[in-house]
C-alpha positions as CSV (number, residue, x, y, z in Angstrom):
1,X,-52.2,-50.7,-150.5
2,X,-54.1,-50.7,-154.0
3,X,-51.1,-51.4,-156.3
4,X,-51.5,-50.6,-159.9
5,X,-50.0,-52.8,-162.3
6,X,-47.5,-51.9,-165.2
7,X,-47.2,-53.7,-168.0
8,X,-44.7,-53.1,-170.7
9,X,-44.1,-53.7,-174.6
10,X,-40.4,-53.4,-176.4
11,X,-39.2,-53.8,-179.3
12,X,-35.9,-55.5,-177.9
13,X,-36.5,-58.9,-178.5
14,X,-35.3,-61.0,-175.2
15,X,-38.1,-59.0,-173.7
16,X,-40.7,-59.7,-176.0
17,X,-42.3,-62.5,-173.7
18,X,-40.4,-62.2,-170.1
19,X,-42.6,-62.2,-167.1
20,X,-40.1,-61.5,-165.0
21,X,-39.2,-58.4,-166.4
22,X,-37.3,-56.0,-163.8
23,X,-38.3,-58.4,-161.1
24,X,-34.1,-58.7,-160.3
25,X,-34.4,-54.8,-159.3
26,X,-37.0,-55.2,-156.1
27,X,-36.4,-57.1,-152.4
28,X,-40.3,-58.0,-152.9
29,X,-41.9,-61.2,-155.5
30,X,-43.3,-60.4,-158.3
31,X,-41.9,-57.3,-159.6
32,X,-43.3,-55.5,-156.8
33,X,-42.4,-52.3,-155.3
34,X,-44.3,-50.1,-153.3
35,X,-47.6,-48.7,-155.1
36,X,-46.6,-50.6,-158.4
37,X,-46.1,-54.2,-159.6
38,X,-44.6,-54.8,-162.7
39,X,-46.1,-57.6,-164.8
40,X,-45.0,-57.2,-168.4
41,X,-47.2,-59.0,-170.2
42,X,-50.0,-58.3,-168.1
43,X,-53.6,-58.3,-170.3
44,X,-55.2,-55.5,-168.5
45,X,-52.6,-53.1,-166.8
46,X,-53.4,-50.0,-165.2
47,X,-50.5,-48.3,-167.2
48,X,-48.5,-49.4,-169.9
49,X,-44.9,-48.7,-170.3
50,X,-43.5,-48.7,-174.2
51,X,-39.7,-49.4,-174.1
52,X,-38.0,-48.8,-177.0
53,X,-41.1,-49.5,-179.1
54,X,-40.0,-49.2,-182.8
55,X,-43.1,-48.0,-184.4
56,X,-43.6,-49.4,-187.7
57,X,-41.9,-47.1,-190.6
58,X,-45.0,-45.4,-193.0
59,X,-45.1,-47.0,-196.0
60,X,-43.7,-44.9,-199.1
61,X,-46.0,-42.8,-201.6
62,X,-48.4,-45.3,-203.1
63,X,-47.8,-46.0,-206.9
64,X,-49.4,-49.1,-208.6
65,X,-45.8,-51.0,-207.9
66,X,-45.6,-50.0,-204.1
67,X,-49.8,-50.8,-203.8
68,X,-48.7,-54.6,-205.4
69,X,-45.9,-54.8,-203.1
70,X,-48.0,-54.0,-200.2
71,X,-50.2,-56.7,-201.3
72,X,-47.4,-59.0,-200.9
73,X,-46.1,-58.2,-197.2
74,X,-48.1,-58.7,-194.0
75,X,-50.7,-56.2,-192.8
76,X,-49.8,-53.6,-191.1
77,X,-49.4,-53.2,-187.2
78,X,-52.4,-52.0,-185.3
79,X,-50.8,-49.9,-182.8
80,X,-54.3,-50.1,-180.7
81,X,-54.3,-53.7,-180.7
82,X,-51.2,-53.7,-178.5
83,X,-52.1,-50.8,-175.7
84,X,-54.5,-53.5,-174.0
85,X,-57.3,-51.1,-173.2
86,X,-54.7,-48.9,-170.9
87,X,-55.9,-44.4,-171.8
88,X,-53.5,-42.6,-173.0
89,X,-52.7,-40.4,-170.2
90,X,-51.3,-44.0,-168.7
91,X,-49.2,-45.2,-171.5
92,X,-45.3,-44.0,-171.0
93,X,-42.9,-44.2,-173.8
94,X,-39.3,-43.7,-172.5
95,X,-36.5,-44.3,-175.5
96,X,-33.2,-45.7,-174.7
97,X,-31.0,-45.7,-177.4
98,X,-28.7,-42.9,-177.7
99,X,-28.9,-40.2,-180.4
100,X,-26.4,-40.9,-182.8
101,X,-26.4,-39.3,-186.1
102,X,-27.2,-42.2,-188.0
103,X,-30.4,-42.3,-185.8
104,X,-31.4,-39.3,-185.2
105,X,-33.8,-38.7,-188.0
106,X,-35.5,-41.7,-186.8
107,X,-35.7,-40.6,-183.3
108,X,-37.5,-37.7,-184.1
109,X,-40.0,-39.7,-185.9
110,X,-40.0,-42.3,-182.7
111,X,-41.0,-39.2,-180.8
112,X,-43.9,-38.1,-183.6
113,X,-45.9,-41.2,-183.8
114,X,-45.3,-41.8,-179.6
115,X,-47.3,-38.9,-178.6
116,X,-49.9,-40.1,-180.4
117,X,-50.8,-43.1,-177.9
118,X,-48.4,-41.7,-174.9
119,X,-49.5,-39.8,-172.4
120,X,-45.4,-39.2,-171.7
121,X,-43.1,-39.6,-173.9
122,X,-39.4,-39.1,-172.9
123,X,-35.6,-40.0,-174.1
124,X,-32.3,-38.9,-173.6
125,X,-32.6,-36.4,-176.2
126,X,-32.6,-32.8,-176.1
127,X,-35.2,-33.2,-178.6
128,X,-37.3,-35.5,-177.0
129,X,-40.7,-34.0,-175.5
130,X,-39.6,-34.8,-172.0
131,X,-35.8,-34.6,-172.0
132,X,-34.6,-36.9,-169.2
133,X,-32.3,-39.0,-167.8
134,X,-32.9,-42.8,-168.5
135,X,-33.8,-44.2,-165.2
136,X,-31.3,-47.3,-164.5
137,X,-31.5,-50.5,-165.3
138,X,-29.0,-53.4,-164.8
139,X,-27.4,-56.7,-165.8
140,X,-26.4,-58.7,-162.8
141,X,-28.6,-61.7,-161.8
142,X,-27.8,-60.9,-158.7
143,X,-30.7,-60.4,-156.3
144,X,-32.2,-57.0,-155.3
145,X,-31.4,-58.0,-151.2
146,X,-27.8,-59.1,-152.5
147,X,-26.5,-56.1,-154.2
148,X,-27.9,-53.6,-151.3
149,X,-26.5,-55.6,-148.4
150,X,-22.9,-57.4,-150.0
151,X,-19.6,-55.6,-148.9
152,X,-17.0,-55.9,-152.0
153,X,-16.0,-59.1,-153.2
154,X,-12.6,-60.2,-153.4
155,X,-10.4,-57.8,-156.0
156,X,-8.1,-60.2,-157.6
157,X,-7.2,-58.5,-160.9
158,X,-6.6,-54.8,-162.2
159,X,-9.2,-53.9,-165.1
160,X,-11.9,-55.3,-167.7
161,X,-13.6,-54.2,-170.4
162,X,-16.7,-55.9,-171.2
163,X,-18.2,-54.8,-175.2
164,X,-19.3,-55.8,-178.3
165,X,-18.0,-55.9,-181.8
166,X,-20.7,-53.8,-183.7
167,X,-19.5,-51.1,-186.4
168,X,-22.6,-50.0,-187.8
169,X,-21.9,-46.4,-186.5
170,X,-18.6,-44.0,-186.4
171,X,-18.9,-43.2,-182.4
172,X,-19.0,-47.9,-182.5
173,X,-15.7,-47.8,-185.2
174,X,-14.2,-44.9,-183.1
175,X,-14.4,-47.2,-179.7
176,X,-13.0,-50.3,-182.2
177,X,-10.2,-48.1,-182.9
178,X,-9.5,-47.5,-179.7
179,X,-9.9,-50.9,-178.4
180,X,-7.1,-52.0,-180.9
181,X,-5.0,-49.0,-179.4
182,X,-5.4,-50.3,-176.0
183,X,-4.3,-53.5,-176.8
184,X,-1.4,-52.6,-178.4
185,X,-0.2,-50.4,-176.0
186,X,0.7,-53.8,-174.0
187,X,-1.4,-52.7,-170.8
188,X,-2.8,-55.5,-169.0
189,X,-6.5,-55.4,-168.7
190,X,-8.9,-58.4,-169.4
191,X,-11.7,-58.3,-172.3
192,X,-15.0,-59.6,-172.8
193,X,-18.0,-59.5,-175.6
194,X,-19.7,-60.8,-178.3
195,X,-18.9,-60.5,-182.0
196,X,-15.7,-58.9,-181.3
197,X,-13.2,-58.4,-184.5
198,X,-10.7,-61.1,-185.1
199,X,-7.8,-59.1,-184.3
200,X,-9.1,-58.8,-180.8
201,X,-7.5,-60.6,-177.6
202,X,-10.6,-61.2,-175.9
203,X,-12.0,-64.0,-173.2
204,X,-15.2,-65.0,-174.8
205,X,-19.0,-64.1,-173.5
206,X,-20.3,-64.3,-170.4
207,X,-23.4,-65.6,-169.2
208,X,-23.4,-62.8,-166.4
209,X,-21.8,-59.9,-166.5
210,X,-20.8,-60.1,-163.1
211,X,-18.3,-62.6,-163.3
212,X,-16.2,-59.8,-165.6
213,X,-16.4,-56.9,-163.4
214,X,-16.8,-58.2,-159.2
215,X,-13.1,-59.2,-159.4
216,X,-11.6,-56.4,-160.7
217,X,-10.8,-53.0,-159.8
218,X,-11.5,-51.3,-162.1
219,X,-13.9,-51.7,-165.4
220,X,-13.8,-49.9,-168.6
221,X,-17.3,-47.8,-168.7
222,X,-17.1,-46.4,-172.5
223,X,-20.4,-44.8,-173.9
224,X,-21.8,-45.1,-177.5
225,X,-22.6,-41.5,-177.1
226,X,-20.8,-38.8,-175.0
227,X,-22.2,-35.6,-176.8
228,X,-25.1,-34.2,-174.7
229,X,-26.3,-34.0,-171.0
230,X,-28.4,-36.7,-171.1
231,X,-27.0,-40.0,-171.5
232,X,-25.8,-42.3,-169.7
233,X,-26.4,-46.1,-170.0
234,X,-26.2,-49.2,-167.7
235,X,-22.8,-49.7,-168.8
236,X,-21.8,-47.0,-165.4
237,X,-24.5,-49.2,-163.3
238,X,-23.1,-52.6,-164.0
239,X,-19.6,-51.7,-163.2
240,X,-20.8,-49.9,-159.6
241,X,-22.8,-52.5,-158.7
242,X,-20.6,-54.7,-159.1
243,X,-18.1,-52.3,-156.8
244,X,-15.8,-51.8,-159.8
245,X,-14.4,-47.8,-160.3
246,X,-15.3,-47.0,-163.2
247,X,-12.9,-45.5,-165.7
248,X,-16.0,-44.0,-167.5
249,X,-16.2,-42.3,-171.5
250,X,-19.5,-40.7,-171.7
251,X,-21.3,-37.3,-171.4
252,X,-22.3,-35.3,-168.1
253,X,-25.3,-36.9,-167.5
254,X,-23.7,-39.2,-164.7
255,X,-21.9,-35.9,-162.8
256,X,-25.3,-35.0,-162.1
257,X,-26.7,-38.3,-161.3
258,X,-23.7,-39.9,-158.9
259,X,-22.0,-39.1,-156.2
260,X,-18.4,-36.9,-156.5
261,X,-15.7,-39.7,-156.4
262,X,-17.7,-42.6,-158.2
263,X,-16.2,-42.3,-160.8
264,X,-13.3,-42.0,-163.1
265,X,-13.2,-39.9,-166.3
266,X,-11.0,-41.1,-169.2
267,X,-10.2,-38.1,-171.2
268,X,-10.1,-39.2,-174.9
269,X,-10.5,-42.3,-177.0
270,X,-6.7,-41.7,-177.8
271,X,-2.7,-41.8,-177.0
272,X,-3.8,-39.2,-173.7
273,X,-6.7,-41.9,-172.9
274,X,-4.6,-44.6,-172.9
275,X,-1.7,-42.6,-170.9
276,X,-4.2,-42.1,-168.4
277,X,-5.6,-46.2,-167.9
278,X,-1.8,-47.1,-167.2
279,X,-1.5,-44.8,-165.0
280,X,-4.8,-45.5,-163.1
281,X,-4.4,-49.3,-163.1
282,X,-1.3,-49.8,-162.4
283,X,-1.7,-50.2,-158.9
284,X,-5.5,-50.4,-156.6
285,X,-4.6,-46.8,-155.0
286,X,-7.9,-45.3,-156.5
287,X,-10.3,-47.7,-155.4
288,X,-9.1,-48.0,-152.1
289,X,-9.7,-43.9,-152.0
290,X,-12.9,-44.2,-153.7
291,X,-14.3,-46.8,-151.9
292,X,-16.7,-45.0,-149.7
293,X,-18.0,-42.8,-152.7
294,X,-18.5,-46.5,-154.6
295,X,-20.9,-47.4,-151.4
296,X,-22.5,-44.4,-152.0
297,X,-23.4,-44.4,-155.4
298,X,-24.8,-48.1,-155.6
299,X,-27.2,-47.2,-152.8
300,X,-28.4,-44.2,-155.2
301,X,-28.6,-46.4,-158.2
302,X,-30.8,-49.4,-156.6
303,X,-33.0,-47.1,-154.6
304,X,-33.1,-43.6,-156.6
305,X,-32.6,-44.4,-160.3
306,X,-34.1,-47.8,-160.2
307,X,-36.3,-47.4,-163.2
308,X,-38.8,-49.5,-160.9
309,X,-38.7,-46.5,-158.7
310,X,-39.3,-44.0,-161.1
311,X,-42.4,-45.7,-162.5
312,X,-43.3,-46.0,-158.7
313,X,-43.3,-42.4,-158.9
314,X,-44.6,-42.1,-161.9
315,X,-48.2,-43.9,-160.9
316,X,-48.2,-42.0,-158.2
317,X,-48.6,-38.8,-159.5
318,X,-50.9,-39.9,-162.6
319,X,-53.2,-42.3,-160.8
């Protein structure tokens, strides 16, 4: 088989130099899977993925001041200089942050300057020039061979909630606020994350996310972004994979994409919200009855919605 090679550029900065980018997500070495290898920083790829590329922001209307500040500050990005010889009808740009109102306006210039190098340019937008689903990626070190073939681990204890402390948004302040409602509510469920608030009653960070989600339950699955029908985020992958239920907060993206069952859906980020997590938690019943729809789903998010996969695809068509 002539495989093509993929290489990728990002603008997420733990990626900015990994070879092994994705390998985790394929039984084969070397970020292979079937007509495609992925090899991030490859120099001469057949196709080029952009993920979450931030282009750089135009410079304002020159004046003599802004022409002397310019002066000062470094030259700006050739865009060219990083596509690494790969036609435009080969470069993919796929954005993965969700559209938040604070962003938006910058998404819709992402989108502008993408489709100027991009043969395909897509995000979870109902903007976006391709509209799409963001194909899955996840956080597990966990081998590709280990996830498709483990039976569940040992369930020890009822419910985490693994998340972060930022509050540069409202929809990031409304899940604060509800975190802090949670908590004092008095139910019992275990929390994990980085730069949480002060006032939280967390366990620290983890290394690997999977040592907060395999023995529990159930796992708090609470988007960013619930408002259209496109996104959905690794937050739902992790927990699956890691055969947690899910009591997930997010838009309808994930009916679509998983089977019936997977899931849970928390109503609100409020008093009914919480109502409903006692109730759930309080005893395994659920994920004994959605076991089998648990199976299920993780087979459809290593094999099906494995971003791998949908590049695989992807080459396939435009080679």
């Amino acid at each position: 088989m002539n495989r093509k090679i993929v290489g990728m550029i990002s603008s997420y900065r733990d990626l900015e130099k990994r070879a092994d980018w994705l390998w985790q997500q394929t039984p084969h070495e070397f970020g292979i899977w079937q007509n495609i290898q992925m090899l991030g920083m490859a120099a001469k790829p057949d196709f080029l993925l952009m993920y979450q590329f931030d282009f750089p922001k135009p410079h304002p209307q020159k004046s003599w001041l802004n022409s002397f500040r310019q002066k000062q500050q470094q030259p700006e990005l050739d865009i060219h200089s990083l596509l690494r010889g790969v036609s435009k009808e080969r470069i993919i740009y796929l954005l993965r942050e969700p559209p938040l109102d604070e962003v938006i306006e910058n998404h819709h210039r992402t989108y502008q300057q993408a489709q100027k190098y991009c043969g395909y340019v897509s995000g979870p937008d109902d903007f976006a020039p391709h509209p799409e689903y963001m194909p899955a990626i996840w956080y597990h070190s966990n081998s590709f061979q280990d996830l498709n073939e483990m039976r569940p681990p040992k369930k020890v204890a009822a419910c985490s909630w693994i998340t972060s402390g930022i509050s540069r948004t409202a929809n990031h302040r409304q899940r604060l606020d509800f975190l802090q409602s949670l908590q004092n509510s008095g139910i019992p469920f275990d929390l994990y994350g980085r730069d949480l608030p002060t006032w939280a009653h967390r366990n620290g960070e983890l290394s690997n996310k999977w040592y907060g989600m395999a023995p529990y339950y159930y796992n708090l699955s609470i988007e960013n972004y619930a408002n259209n029908n496109w996104y959905v985020s690794e937050k739902l992958w992790d927990a699956l994979l890691a055969w947690c239920l899910p009591i997930y907060y997010g838009g309808s993206a994930a009916d679509k994409l998983l089977p019936s069952g997977s899931f849970l859906r928390l109503p609100s980020l409020d008093e009914k919200g919480i109502a409903y997590i006692r109730d759930v938690t309080a005893n395994p019943d659920a994920w004994y009855a959605a076991k089998d729809a648990i199976a299920e789903a993780r087979q459809v998010i290593l094999h099906k919605l494995n971003l791998l996969n949908w590049l695989s695809n992807f080459v396939e068509n435009n080679a």
